[in-house]
C-alpha positions in Angstrom: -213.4 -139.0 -52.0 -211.7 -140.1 -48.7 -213.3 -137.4 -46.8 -216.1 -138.2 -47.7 -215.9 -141.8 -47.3 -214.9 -140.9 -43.2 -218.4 -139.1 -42.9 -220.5 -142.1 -44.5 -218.5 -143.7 -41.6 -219.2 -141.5 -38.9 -222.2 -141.5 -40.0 -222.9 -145.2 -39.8 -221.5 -144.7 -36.3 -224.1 -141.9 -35.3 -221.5 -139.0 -35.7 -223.1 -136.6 -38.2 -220.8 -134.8 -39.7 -221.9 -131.3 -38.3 -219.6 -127.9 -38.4 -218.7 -126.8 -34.4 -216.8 -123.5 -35.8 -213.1 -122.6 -35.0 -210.5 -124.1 -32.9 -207.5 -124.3 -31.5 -205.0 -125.5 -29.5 -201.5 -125.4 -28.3 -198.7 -127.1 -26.2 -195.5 -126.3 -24.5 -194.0 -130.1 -24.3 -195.1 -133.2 -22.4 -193.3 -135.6 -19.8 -192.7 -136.5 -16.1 -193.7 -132.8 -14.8 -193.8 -133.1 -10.9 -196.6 -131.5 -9.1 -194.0 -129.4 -7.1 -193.1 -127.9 -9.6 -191.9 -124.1 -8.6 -194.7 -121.8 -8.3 -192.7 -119.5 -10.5 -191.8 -121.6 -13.2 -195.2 -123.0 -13.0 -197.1 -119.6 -13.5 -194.4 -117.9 -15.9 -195.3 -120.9 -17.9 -199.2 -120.4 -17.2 -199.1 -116.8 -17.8 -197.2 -117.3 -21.5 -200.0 -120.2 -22.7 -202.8 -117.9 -21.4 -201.2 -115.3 -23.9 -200.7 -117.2 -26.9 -204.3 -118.8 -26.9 -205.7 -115.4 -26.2 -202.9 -114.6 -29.7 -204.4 -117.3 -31.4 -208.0 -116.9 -30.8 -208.0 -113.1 -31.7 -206.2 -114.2 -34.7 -208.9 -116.6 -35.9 -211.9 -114.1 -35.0 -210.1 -111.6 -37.2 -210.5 -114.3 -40.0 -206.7 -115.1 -40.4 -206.3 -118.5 -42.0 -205.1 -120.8 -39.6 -201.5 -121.2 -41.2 -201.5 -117.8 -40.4 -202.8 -118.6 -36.8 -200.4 -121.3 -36.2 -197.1 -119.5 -37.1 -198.2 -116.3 -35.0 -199.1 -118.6 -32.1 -195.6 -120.8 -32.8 -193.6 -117.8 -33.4 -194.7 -116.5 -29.3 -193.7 -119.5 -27.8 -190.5 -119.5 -29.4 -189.3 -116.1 -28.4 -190.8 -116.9 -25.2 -187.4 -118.7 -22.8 -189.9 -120.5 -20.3 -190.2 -123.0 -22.9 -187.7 -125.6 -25.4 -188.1 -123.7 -28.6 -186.4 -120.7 -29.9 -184.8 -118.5 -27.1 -185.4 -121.3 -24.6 -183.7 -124.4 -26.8 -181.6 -127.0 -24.5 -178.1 -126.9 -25.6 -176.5 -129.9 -27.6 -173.6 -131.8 -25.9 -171.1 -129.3 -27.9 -173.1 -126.5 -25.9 -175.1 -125.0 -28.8 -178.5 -125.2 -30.5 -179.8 -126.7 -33.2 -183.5 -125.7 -33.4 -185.9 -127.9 -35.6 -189.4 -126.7 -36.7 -192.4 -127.9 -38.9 -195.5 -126.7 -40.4 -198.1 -128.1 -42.6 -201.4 -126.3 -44.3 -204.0 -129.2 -44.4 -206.4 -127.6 -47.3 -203.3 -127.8 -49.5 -200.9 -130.3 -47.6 -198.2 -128.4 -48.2 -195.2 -128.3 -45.5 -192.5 -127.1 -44.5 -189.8 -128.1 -42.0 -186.2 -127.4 -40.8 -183.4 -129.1 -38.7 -180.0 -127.9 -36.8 -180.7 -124.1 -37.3 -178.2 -122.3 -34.9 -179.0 -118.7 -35.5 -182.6 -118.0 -37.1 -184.7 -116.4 -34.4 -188.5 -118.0 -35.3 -187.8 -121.5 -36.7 -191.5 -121.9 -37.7 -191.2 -118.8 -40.1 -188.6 -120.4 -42.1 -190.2 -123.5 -42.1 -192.9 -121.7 -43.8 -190.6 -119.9 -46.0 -188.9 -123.5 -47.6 -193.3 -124.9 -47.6 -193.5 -121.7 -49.5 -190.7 -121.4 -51.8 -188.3 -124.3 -52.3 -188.6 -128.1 -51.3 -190.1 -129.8 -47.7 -187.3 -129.9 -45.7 -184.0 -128.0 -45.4 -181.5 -128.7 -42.7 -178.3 -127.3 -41.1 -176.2 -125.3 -42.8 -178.2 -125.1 -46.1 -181.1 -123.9 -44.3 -179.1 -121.0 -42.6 -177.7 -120.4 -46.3 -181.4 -120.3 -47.3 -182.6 -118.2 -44.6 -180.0 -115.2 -45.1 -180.9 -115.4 -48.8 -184.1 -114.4 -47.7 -183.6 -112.1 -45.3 -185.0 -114.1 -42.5 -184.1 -112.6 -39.1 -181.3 -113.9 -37.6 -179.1 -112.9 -34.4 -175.7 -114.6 -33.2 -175.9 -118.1 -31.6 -174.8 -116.5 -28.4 -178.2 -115.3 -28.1 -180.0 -118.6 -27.6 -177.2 -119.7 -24.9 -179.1 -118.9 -22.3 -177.4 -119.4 -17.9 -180.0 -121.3 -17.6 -179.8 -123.7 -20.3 -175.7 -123.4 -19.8 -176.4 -124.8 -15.9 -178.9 -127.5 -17.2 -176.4 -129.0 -19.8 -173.6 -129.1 -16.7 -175.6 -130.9 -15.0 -176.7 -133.7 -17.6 -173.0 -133.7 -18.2 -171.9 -134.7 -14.1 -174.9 -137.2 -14.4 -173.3 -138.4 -18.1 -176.8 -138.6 -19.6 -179.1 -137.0 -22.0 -181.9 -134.6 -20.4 -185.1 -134.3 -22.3 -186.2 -130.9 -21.9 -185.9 -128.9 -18.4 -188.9 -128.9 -16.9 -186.5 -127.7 -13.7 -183.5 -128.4 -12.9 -182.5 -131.3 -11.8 -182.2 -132.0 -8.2 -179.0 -134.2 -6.7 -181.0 -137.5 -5.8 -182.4 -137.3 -9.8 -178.4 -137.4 -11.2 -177.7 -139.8 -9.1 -180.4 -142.0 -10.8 -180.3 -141.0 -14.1 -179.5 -143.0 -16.5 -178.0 -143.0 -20.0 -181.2 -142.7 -21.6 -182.4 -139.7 -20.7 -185.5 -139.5 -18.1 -189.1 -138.1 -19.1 -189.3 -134.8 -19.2 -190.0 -133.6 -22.5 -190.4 -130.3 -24.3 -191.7 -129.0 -27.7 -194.2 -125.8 -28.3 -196.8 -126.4 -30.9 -200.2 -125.3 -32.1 -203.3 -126.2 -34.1 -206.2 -124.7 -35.5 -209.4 -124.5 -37.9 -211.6 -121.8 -39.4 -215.0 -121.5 -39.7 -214.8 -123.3 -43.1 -212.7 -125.8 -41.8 -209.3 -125.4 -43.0 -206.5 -126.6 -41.0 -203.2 -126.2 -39.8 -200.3 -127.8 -37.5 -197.1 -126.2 -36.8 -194.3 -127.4 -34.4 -191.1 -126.8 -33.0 -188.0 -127.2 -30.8 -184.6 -127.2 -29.4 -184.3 -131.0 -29.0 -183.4 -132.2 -25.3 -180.1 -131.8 -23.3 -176.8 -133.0 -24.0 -178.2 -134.4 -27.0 -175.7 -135.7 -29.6 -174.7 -133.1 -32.5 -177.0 -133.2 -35.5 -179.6 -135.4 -33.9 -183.0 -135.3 -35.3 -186.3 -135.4 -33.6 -190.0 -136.1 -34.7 -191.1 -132.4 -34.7 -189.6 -131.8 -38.1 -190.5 -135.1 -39.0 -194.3 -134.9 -41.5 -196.7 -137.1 -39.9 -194.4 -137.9 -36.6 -194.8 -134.6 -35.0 -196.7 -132.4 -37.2 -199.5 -133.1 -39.4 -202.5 -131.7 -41.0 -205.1 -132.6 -43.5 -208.3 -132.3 -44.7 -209.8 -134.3 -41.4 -207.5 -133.1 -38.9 -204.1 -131.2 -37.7 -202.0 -132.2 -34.7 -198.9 -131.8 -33.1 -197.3 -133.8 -31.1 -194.6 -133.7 -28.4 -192.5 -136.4 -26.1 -189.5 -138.9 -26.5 -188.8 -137.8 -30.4 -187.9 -141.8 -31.2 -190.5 -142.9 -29.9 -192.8 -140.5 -31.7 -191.4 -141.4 -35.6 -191.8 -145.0 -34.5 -195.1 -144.4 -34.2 -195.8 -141.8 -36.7 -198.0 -140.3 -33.9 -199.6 -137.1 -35.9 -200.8 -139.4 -39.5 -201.3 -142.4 -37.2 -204.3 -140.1 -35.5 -205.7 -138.4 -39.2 -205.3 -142.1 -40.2 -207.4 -144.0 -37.3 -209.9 -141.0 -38.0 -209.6 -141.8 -42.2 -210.3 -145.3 -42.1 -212.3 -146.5 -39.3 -214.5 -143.6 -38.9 -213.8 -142.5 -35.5 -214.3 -138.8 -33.8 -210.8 -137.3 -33.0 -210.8 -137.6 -29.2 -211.4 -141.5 -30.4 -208.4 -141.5 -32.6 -206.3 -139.5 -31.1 -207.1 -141.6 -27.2 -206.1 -144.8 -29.7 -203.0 -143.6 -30.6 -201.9 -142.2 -27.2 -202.9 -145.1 -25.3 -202.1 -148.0 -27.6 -199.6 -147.3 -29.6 -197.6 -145.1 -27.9 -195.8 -146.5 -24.4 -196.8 -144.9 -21.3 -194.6 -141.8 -20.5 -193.6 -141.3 -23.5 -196.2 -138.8 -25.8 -198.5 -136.1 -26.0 -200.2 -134.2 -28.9 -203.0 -131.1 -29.0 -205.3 -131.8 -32.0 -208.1 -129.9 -33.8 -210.7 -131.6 -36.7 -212.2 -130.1 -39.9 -215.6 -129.7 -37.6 -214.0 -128.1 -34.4 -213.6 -130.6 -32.4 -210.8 -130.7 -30.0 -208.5 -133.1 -27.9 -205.1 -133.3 -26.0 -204.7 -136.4 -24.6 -200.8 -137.3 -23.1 -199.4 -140.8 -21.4 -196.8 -138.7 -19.0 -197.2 -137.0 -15.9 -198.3 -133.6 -17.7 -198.7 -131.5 -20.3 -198.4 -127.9 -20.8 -201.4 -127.3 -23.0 -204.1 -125.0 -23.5 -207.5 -125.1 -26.1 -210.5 -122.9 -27.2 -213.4 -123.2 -29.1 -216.0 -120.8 -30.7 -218.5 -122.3 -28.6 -217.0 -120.6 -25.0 -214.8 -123.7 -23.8 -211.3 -122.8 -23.1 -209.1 -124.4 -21.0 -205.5 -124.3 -20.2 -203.9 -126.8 -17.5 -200.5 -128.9 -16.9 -201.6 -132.1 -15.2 -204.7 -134.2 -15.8 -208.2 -132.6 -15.7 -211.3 -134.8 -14.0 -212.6 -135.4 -17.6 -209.2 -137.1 -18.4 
């Protein structure tokens, strides 16, 4: 009924509700990413998103539902340590991880998500697993009870302690402030301006995508940001914060995690879309520009008809898209059309 209520509106509006084919799209966090940003860092990261679309869109040509796509595509960027998810997680101010994950089938709307894992290698699987098999949303040390039970991978914490991430939390520590994400390191003039709050760089990996038939799917995760506080919580295991899916649309979202649930970001877009009739790039620009302050948010989205958008309000995002119609694109900073 609601679905088809949004098409009379679309309608109304002169958007005929027409099938585009598949989609999808992915990100690797949002926030103040500087244009000098080191050619290596800047290419490793390149090279990984170029990957994981190419993943995800053999994936969806082979006909794998796009829950399917979505945890394949997740699973890669978290065993990837270029980016704040699995391997690459930010450490905690205790100097350990506590990885958070989310994923959400919109045919169904079903979902899954888990908080303060320390030792589970692909967060996004055993997100599925507790969708799957037990309730929404499993955290700390129930969910590693849960994930030995069933014989989800695992590998000692020391693993996910990378000398990277052990340099970045030093230095969030001498500047006695929170770093969200580590887009590089910081640089002596930024700890001497940092403040309390944290600064802008942010970091999540996510992806969404649709089928031919237009089934969707949103899954999200991360390590959190820098010297956060132990057993913090962000929006990316948060349903309709930072992940969300349903029968009009999937998105995942990444940025300043408060600022995120405050504005229930993901529903606020399948919402927009729901009850004023607007296209996606509409709702989701609403959302991104209105409700969300500047620097603060950005989110890779997908509709039931193929559409696709990844709008941010901060310097850059690490994102990439394709569609069955030949457009592809994978960038940091703003294109021309943006």
């Amino acid at each position: 009924m609601r679905l088809r209520r949004t098409r009379a509106l679309q309608r109304e509006r002169g958007r005929w509700w027409r099938r585009m084919g598949w989609a999808i799209a992915l990100q690797g966090g949002a926030g103040d990413i500087s244009p000098s940003l080191l050619p290596e860092r800047r290419l490793a990261k390149e090279a990984c998103l170029r990957h994981c679309l190419r993943l995800g869109v053999d994936a969806l040509k082979s006909k794998k539902s796009p829950l399917d796509v979505v945890e394949l595509v997740v699973r890669e960027l978290e065993n990837n340590p270029h980016f704040n998810a699995g391997r690459g997680s930010v450490l905690t101010s205790d100097g350990t991880v506590e990885m958070e994950s989310c994923i959400m089938d919109g045919n169904t709307m079903k979902c899954g998500a888990v908080s303060g894992l320390t030792t589970v290698v692909n967060a996004i699987s055993l997100a599925r697993l507790v969708m799957e098999r037990t309730h929404i949303y499993l955290a700390f040390d129930g969910a590693e009870a849960f994930a030995r039970e069933h014989g989800v991978e695992t590998l000692d914490a020391s693993h996910f302690i990378t000398p990277e991430n052990i340099e970045r939390l030093k230095q969030a520590k001498e500047a006695n402030r929170v770093q969200i994400d580590y887009t590089q390191p910081m640089q002596k003039n930024e700890k001497d301006a940092a403040t309390t709050d944290g600064d802008s760089r942010i970091g999540t990996v996510g992806c969404v995508a649709v089928d031919n038939d237009g089934n969707l799917a949103a899954a999200t995760s991360t390590g959190g940001f820098v010297n956060k506080m132990v057993g913090r919580i962000g929006d990316t295991p948060i349903v309709g914060a930072g992940t969300y899916a349903n029968s009009l649309c999937a998105v995942s979202a990444t940025g300043k995690g408060e600022a995120i649930i405050r504005g229930t970001v993901a529903r606020d877009v399948a919402a927009i879309m729901e009850f004023k009739g607007l296209s996606l790039e509409e709702a989701a620009a609403c959302v991104v520009k209105e409700r969300v302050p500047k620097g603060n948010v950005g989110l890779v989205a997908v509709s039931a008809t193929g559409e696709v958008t990844m709008p941010f309000n901060t310097t850059g995002m690490y994102r990439a898209c394709a569609t069955e119609d030949g457009y592809s694109e994978i960038a940091i900073w703003p294109s021309t059309k943006d």
